[in-house]
N, C-alpha and C positions, 0 to 999 in steps of 0.2 A: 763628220758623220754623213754615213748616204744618204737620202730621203731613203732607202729602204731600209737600214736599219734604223733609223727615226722612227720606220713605222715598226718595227718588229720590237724595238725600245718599249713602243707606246702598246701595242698588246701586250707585252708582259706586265709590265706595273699596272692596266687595267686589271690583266685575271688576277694577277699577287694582289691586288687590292681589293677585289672581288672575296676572294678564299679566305683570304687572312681576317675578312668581316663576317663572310656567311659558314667559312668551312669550319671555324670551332666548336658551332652547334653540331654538325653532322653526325658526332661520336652517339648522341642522344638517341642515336634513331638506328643505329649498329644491331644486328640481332644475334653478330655473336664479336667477342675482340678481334680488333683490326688494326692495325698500324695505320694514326692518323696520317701520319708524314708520307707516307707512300701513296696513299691514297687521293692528296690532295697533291701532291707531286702527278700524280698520274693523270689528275683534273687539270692540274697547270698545264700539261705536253695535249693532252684530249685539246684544251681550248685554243689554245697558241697554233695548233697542227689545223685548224679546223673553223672554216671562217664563217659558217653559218653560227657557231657556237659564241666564234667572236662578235657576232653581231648582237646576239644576247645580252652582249655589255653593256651595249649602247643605251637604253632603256629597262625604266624598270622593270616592265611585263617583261623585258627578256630577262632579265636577274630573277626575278620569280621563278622564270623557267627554269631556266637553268639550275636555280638550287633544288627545285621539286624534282629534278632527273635525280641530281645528286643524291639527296635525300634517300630517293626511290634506290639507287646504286647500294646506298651504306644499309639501308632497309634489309633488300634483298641477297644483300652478301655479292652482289654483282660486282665481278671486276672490270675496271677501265680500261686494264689493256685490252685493243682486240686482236694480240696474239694468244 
């Protein structure tokens, strides 16, 4: 394996590890039904695509962050994609 898929390995299993801990609660804060699986799929591609977001991993203030965007996302009915 290359060192850049080693690094592209190691952001995914951060954000899969990320989501899969913080994104179950998400649905709580939904203000109208939403396909979890899409949505957190869309947070996987948003983070992996996006290296400011990846550095959110890195630390807790960033995971904080980053789920209070989320949150704010599933809240507002906003969607991830930005097509």
């Amino acid at each position: 394996m290359t060192k850049q898929e080693t690094a592209v390995t190691t952001v995914d299993k951060q954000a899969q590890t990320f989501l899969q801990t913080f994104g179950r609660s998400l649905d709580q804060y939904a203000i109208r039904p939403y396909n979890q699986t899409a949505f957190l799929k869309s947070a996987m591609l948003a983070i992996v695509s996006n290296g400011e977001l990846q550095s959110c991993l890195k630390t807790d203030e960033g995971k904080l962050s980053l789920f209070s965007a989320l949150r704010y996302a599933a809240t507002t009915g906003l969607s991830l994609n930005p097509q």
